[in-house]
C-alpha positions in Angstrom: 139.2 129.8 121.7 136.7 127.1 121.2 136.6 127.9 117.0 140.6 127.4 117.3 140.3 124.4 119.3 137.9 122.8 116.8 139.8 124.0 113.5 142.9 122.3 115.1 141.1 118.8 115.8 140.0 118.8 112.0 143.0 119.8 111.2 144.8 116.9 112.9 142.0 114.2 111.2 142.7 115.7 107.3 146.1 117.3 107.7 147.4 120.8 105.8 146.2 121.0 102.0 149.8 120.4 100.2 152.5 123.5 99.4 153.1 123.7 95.8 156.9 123.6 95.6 157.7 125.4 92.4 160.8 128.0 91.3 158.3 128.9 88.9 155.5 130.5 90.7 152.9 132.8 88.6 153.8 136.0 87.7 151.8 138.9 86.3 152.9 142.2 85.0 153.1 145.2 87.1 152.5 148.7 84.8 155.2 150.9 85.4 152.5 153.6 86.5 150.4 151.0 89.3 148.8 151.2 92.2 149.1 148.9 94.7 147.0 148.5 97.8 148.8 146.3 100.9 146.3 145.0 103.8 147.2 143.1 106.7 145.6 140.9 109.2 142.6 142.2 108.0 139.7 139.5 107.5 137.2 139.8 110.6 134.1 140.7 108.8 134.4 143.6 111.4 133.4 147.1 111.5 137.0 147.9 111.2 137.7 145.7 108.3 134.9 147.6 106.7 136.1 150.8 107.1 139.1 149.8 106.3 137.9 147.6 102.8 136.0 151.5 102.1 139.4 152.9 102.1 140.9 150.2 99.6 137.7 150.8 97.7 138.1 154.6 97.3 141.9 154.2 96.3 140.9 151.6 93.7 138.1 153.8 91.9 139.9 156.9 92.3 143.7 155.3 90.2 142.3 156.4 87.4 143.8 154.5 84.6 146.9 153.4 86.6 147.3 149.1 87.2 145.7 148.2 90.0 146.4 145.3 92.6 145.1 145.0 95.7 147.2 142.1 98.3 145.8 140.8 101.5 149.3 139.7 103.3 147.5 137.2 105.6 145.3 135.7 108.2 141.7 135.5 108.3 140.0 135.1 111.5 139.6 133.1 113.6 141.0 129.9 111.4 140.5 130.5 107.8 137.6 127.7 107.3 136.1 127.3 104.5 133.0 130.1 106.1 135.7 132.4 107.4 136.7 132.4 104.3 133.3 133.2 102.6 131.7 135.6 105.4 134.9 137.4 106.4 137.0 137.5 103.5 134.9 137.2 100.4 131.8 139.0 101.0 133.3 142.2 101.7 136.5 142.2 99.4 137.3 145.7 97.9 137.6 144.2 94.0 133.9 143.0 93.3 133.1 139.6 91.7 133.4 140.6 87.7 136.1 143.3 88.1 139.2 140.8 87.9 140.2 141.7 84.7 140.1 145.2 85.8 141.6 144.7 89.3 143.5 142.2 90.0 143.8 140.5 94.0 146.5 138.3 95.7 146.1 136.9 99.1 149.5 135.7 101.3 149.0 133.2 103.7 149.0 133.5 107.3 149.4 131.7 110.5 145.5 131.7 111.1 144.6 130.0 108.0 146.8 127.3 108.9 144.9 126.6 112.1 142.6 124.7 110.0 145.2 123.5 107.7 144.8 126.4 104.9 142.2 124.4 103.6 139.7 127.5 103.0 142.5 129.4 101.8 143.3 127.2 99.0 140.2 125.6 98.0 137.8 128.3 98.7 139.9 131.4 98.0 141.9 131.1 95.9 139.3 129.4 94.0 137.5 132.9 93.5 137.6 134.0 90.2 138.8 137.4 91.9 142.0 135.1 92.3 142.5 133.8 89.0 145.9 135.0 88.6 147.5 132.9 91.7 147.7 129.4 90.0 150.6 127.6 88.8 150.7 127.2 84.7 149.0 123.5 85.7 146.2 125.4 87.5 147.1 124.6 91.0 146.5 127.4 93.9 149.5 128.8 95.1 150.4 130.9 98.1 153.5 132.9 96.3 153.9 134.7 93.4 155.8 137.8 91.2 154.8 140.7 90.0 157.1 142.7 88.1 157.4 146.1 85.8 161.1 147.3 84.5 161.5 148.8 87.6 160.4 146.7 90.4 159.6 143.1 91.4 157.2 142.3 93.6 157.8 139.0 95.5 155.4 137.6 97.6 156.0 134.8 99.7 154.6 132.2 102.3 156.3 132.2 105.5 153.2 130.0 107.1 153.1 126.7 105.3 155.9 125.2 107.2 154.4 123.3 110.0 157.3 122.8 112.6 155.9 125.5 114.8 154.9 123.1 117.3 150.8 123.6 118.5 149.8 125.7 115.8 150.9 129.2 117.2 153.0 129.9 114.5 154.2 133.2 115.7 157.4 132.7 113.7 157.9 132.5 109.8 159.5 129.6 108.1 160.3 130.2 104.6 159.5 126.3 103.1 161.7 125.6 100.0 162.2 126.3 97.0 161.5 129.8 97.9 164.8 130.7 99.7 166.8 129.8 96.1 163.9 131.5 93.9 164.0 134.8 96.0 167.8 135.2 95.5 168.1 133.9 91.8 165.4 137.1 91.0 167.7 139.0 93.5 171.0 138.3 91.7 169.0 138.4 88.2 167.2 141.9 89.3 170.8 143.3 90.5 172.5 142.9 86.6 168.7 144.7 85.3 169.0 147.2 87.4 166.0 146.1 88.9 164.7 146.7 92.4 162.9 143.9 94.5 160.4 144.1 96.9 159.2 141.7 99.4 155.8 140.9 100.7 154.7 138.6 103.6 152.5 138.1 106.5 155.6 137.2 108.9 157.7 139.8 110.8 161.4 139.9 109.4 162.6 142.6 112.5 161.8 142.4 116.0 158.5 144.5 116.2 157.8 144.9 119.9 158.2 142.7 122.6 160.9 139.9 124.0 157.9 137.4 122.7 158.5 138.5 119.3 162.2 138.6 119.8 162.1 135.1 120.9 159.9 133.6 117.8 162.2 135.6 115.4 165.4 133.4 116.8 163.4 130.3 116.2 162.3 130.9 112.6 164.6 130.8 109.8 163.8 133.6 107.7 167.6 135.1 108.6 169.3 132.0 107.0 166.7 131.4 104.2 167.1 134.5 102.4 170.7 135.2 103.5 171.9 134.3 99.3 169.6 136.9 98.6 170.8 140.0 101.1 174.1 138.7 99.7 172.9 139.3 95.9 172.2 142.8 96.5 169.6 142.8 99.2 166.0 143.5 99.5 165.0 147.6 98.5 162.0 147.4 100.8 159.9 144.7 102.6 156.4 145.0 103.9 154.9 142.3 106.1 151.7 141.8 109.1 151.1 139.3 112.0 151.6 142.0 114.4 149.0 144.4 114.7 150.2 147.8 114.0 151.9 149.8 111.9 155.6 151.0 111.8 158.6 151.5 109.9 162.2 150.3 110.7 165.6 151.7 110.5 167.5 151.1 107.5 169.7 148.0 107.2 172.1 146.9 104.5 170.2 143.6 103.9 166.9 145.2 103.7 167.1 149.1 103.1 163.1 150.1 103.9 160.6 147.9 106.1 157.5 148.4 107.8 155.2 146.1 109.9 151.3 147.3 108.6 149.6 144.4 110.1 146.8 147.0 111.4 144.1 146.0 109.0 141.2 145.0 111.6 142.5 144.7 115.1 143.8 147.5 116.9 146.5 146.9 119.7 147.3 148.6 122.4 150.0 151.4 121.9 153.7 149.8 123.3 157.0 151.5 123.8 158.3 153.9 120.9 160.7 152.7 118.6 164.1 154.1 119.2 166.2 154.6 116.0 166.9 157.3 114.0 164.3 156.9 111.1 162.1 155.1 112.5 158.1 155.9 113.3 154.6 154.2 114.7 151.1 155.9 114.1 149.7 155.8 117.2 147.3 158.1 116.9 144.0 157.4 118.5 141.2 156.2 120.6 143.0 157.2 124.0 145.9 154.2 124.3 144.5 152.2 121.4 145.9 152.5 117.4 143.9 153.0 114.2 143.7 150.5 112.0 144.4 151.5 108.1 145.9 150.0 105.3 149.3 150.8 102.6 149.0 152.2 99.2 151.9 152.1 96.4 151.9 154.7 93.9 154.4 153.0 91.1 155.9 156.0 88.7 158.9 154.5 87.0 161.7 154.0 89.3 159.9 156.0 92.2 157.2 154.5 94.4 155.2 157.0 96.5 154.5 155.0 100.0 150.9 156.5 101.5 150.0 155.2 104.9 146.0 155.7 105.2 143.8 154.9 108.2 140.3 154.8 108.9 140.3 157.8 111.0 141.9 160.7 110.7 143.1 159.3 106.3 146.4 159.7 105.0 148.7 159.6 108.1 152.8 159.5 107.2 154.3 158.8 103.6 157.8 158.3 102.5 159.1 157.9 98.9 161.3 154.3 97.7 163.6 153.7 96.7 165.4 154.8 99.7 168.7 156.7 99.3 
């Protein structure tokens, strides 16, 4: 794609805008009765990423006077310049300019914005006032960050910014240091609490569909990075992107609910059914195409209420965390 080809040229001449590396990354509080709204994948300026930023809209006027956050998981489209940025991410972003301090937003990074060397995503972005909260105490931008309540932590992290995936595909996630050691200190810390933890990110941790997938999974290193954390006492649930659809996975002892919801914007075509017990895909459709659609949280103490929305037929399949 001729936008990709360019981004990657300038992105050779002026190289990536530098990772923060921090075990302090900013956190904010979470209210023990939030909402949070997950989208993936989402920033095309599109008529689906409309329809879907309506839907984040309407769950963001109608929480009431629940904590609201609203977390883009990654990639804008086609290569996260500094106009991507604007046109297709900005502009139509369900939290208006001047509503920060009511709403608050977080944006992961994904492989697309690195394409041009995540220098919209850093100095364009997160410099929106709508992203205030994701700076280090120094007032850097910074693509991970907590959010925490007395029942849950909410850790999102950047599997993108490594840049060993040889010609910019980036299909697979890297976790870059220090975040392997930061996840599983807040694991082992949220284990004595009684705290549960929560992962965001935009790369897949399970194989979602294909032997492609398969295949960038064994070359990324999310398995050995957060291996001192599934052995703290695991992850309760984990929601990433990249691929575009949306499913949920089997349980596992290391990671006890998942779910792929990278269906903000581009459908794909419907692939084989998942075949373990528990597990599901909305498929649902325009004939062998998905929906797209977004995630809501509905935080009530210890008990988050999972809704799985889409911009055609609404709320499609739900299922209640934490997970016996």
């Amino acid at each position: 794609m001729k936008e990709t080809a360019k981004a990657v040229i300038a992105r050779l001449w002026r190289g990536n805008y530098e990772f923060v590396e921090t075990k302090s990354p900013p956190e904010a509080t979470l209210g023990d009765c939030a909402r949070v709204i997950l989208i993936s994948d989402w920033a095309t300026g599109g008529e689906a990423a409309r329809a879907v930023a309506d839907i984040a809209r309407a769950e963001i006027e109608s929480a009431g006077d629940r904590d609201v956050h609203v977390v883009h998981l990654g990639d804008i489209y086609y290569t996260g310049d500094e106009e991507e940025v604007r046109t297709r991410f900005l502009d139509p972003w369900p939290v208006e300019v001047g509503e920060e301090d009511r709403y608050r937003s977080w944006a992961l990074i994904g492989n697309h914005e690195m394409y041009s060397g995540a220098h919209g995503y850093y100095k364009t972005l997160l410099a929106d006032p709508r992203f205030a909260g994701q700076h280090t105490k120094g007032g850097e931008p910074i693509s991970y960050f907590a959010l925490s309540n007395s029942h849950w932590q909410i850790l999102g992290i950047d599997t993108a910014s490594d840049d060993r995936r040889g010609l910019f595909i980036g299909h697979a996630g890297f976790l870059r240091d220090p975040q392997g050691e930061w996840i599983a200190s807040r694991v082992s810390a949220a284990r004595d609490t009684g705290q549960r933890t929560m992962l965001l990110s935009h790369h897949d941790f399970l194989e979602v569909e294909d032997d492609r997938t398969k295949a960038d999974l064994a070359k990324g290193n999310l398995a050995d990075k957060l291996a001192p954390a599934f052995e703290a006492g695991g992850i309760d649930a984990w929601f990433w992107g990249h691929d575009h659809v949306c499913k949920t996975f089997a349980r596992r002892p290391e990671v006890r609910y998942s779910a792929c919801v990278g269906h903000g914007a581009i459908p794909k075509a419907k692939g084989k059914p998942l075949a373990e017990p528990g597990e599901w895909e909305f498929v649902e459709g325009r004939s062998q195409w998905r929906w797209c659609g977004l995630v809501v949280l509905d935080f009530a103490q210890e008990r988050v209420d999972v809704r799985y929305v889409a911009n055609s037929v609404g709320q499609h399949d739900s299922d209640v965390l934490p997970v016996p």
